[in-house]
Backbone as numpy.savetxt, mean C-alpha at the origin, in Angstrom:
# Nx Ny Nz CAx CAy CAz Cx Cy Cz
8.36 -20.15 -7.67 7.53 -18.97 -7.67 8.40 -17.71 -7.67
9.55 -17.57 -7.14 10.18 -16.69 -6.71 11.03 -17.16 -7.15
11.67 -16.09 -8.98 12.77 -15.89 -9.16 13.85 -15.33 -9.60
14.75 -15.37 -9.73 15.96 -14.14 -9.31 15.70 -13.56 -8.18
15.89 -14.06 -7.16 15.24 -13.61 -5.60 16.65 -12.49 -5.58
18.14 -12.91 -5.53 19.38 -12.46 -5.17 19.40 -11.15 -6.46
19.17 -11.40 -7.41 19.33 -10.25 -8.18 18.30 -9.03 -7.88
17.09 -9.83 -7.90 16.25 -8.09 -7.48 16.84 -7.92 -5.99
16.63 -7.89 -5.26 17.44 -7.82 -3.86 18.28 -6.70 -4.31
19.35 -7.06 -4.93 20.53 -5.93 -5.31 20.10 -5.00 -6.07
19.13 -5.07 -7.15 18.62 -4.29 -8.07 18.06 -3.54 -6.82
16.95 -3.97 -6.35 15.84 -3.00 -5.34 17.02 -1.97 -3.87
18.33 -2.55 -3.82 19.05 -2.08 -2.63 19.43 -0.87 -3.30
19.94 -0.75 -4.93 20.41 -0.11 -5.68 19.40 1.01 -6.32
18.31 1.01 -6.27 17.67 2.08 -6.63 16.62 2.62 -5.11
17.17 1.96 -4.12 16.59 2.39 -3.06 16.77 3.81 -2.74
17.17 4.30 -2.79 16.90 6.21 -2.39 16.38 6.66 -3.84
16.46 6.27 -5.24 16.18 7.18 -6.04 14.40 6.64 -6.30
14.21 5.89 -5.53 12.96 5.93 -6.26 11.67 6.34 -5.03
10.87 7.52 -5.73 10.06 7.72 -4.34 8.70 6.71 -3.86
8.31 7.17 -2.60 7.98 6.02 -1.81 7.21 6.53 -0.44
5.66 6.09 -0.25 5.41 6.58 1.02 4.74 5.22 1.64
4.78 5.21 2.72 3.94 4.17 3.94 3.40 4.80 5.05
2.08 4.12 4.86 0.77 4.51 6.04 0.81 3.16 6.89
1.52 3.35 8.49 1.45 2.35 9.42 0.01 2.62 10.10
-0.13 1.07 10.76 -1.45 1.03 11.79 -2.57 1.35 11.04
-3.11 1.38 9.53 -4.37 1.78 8.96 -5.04 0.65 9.99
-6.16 0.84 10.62 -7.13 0.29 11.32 -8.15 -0.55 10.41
-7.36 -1.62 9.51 -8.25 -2.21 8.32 -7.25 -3.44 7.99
-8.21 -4.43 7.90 -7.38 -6.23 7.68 -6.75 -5.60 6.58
-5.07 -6.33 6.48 -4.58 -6.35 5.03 -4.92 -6.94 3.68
-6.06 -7.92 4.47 -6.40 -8.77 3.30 -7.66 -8.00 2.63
-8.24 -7.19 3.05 -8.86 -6.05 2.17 -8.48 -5.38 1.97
-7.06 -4.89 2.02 -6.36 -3.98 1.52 -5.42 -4.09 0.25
-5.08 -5.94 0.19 -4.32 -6.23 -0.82 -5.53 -6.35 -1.89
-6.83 -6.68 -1.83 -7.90 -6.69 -3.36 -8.05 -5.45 -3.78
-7.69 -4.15 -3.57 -7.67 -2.81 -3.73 -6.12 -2.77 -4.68
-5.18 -3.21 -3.33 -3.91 -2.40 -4.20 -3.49 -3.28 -5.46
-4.29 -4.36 -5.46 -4.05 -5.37 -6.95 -4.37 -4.67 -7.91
-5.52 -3.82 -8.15 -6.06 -3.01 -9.22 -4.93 -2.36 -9.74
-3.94 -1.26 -8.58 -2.55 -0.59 -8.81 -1.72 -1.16 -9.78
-1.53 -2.21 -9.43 0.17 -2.53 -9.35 0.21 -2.09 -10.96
1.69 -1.79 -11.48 2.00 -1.85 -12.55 1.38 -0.72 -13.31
0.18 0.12 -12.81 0.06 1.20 -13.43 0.28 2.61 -13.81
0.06 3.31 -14.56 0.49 4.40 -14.74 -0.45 5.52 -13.17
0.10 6.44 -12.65 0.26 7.62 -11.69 -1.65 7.94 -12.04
-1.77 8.64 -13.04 -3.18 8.75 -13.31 -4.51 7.65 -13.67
-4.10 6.58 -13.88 -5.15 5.54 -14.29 -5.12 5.25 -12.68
-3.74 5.14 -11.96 -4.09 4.24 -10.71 -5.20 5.24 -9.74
-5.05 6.44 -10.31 -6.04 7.15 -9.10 -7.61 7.26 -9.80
-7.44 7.04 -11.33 -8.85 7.05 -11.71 -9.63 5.23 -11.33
-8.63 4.58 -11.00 -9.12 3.42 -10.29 -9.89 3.23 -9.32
-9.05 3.66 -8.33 -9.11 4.12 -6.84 -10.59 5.05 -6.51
-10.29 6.29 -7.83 -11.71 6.96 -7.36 -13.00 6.18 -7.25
-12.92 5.67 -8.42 -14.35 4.72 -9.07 -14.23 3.09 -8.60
-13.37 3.27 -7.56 -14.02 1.49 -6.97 -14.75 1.45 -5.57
-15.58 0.95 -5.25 -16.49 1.43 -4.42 -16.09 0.43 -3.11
-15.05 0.52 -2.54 -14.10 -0.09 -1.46 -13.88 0.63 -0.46
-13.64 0.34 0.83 -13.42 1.02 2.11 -12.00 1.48 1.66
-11.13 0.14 1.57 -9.89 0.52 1.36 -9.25 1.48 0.27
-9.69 1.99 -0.24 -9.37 2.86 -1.56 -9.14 4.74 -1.19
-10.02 4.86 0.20 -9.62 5.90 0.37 -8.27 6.01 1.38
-7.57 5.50 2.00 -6.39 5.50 2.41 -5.37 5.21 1.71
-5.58 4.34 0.18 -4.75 3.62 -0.79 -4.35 5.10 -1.54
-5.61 5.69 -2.05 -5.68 6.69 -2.51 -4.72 7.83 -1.91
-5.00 8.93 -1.03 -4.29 9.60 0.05 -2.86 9.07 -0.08
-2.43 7.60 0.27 -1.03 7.13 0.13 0.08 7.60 -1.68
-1.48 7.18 -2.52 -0.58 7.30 -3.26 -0.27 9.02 -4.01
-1.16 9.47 -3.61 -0.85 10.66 -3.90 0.20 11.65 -3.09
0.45 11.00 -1.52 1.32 11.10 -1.10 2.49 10.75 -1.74
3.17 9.60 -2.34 4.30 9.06 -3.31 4.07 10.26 -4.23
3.36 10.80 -4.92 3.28 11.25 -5.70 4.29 12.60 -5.72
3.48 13.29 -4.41 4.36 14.59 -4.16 5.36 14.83 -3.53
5.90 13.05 -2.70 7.23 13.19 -2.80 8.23 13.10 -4.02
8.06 12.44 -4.70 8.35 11.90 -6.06 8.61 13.53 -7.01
7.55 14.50 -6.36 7.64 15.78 -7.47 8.13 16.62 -6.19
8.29 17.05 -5.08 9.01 17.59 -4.26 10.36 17.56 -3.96
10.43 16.14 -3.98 11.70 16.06 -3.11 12.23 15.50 -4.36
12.07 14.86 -5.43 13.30 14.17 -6.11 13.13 14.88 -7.32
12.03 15.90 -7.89 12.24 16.45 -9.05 11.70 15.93 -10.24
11.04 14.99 -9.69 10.05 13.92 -10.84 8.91 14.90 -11.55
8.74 13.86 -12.98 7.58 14.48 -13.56 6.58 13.60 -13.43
5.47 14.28 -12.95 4.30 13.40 -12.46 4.07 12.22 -13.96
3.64 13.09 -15.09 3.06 12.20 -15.92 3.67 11.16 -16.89
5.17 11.14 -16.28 5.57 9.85 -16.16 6.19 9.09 -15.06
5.30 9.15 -13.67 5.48 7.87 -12.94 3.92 6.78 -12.95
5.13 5.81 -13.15 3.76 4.21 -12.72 4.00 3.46 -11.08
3.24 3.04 -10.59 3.42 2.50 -9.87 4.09 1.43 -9.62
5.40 1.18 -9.05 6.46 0.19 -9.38 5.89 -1.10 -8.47
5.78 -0.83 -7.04 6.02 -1.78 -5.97 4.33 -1.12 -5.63
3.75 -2.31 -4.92 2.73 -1.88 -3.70 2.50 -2.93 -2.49
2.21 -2.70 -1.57 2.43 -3.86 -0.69 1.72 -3.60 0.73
0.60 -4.39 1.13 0.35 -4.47 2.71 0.72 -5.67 3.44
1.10 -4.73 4.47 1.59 -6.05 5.52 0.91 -5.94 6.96
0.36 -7.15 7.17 -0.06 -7.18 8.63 0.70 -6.49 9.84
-0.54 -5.27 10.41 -0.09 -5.12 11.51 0.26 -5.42 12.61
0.20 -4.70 14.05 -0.66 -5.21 14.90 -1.71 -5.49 15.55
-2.26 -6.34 16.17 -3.64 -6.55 16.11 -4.04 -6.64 17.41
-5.12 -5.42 17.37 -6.00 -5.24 19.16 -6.78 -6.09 19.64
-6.59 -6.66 20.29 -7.39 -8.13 20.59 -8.76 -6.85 21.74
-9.58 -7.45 21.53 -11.10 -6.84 22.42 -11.78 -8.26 22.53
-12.53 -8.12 24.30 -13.26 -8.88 24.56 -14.98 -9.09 24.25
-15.77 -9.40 23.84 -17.56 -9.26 23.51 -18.07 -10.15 24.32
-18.66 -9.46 25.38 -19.35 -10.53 25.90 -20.58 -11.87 25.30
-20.39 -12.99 25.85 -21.62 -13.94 25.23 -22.72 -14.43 26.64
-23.26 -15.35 26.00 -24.18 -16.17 26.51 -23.59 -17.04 27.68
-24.27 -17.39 28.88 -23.55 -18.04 29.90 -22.14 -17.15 30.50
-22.28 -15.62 30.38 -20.88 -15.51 31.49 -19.60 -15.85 30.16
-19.89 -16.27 29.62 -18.34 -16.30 28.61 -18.13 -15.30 27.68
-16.90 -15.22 27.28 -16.83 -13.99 26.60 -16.05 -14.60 25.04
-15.82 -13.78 24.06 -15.46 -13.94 23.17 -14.64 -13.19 22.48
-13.35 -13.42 21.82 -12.20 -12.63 21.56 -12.53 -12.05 19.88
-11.96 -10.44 19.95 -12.57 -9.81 18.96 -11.12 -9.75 18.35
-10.39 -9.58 17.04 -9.47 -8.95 16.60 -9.66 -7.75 15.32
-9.40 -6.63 16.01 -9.09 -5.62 15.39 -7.44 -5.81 14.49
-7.52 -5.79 13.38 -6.72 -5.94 12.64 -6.14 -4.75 11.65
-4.63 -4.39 11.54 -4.12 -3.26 11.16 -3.36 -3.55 10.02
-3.18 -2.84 9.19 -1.97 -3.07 8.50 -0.90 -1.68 8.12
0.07 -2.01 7.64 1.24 -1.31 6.74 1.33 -0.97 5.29
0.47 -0.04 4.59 0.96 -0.16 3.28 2.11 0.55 2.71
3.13 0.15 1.72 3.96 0.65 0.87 3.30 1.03 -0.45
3.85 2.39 -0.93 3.44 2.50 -2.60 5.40 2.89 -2.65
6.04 2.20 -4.01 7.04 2.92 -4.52 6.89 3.07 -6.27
6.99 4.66 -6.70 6.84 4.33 -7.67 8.21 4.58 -8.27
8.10 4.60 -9.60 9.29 4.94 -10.52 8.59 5.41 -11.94
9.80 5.95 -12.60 9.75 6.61 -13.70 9.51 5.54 -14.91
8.75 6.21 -15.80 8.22 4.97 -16.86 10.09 5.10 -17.92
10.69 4.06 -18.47 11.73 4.24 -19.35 11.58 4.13 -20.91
């Protein structure tokens, strides 16, 4: 499934500062509804990915959204990029941590709730 694991590794260590990049920790939302959102992304161009985002009718899309427009204006702030050629290179959620809460039940017992968080990454890069 995974290959040239050792070469991207070096490739991705090697364009690590030039390519811009933002992450939203602790979003208060399972990752696993967060990764059927950022699948729509991956691989796209800067403007289709947000005309995505607008028009999908998902919880997760408005924090995906916000994130990536965040990349965006680092990408044109800080590194000098031209918006209308970045695509979205990398996207990625990763499980947070997770608030465990008690609900009470029936008979005196109780029942364990998990509030579930995640981490997303957007990095994009310049189309070549």
């Amino acid at each position: 499934m995974a290959t040239r694991v050792k070469e991207k590794a070096i490739k991705h260590r090697e364009n690590d500062d030039k390519r811009p990049k933002a992450t939203a920790r602790y979003i208060r939302m399972s990752s696993r509804k967060v990764k059927a959102v950022i699948d729509l992304i991956r691989d796209k161009d800067l403007g289709e990915a947000q005309a995505i985002l607008a028009n999908t009718p998902r919880a997760a899309t408005e924090p995906v959204l916000k994130l990536l427009n965040s990349a965006a204006a680092n990408a044109e702030n800080n590194l000098g990029m031209n918006r209308d050629i970045l695509y979205v290179a990398e996207v990625y959620a990763n499980q947070g941590p997770t608030l465990k809460r008690f609900r009470p039940r029936a008979h005196g017992r109780a029942a364990r709730i998990r509030k579930r968080t995640s981490h997303i990454t957007i990095v994009l890069d310049e189309k070549k």
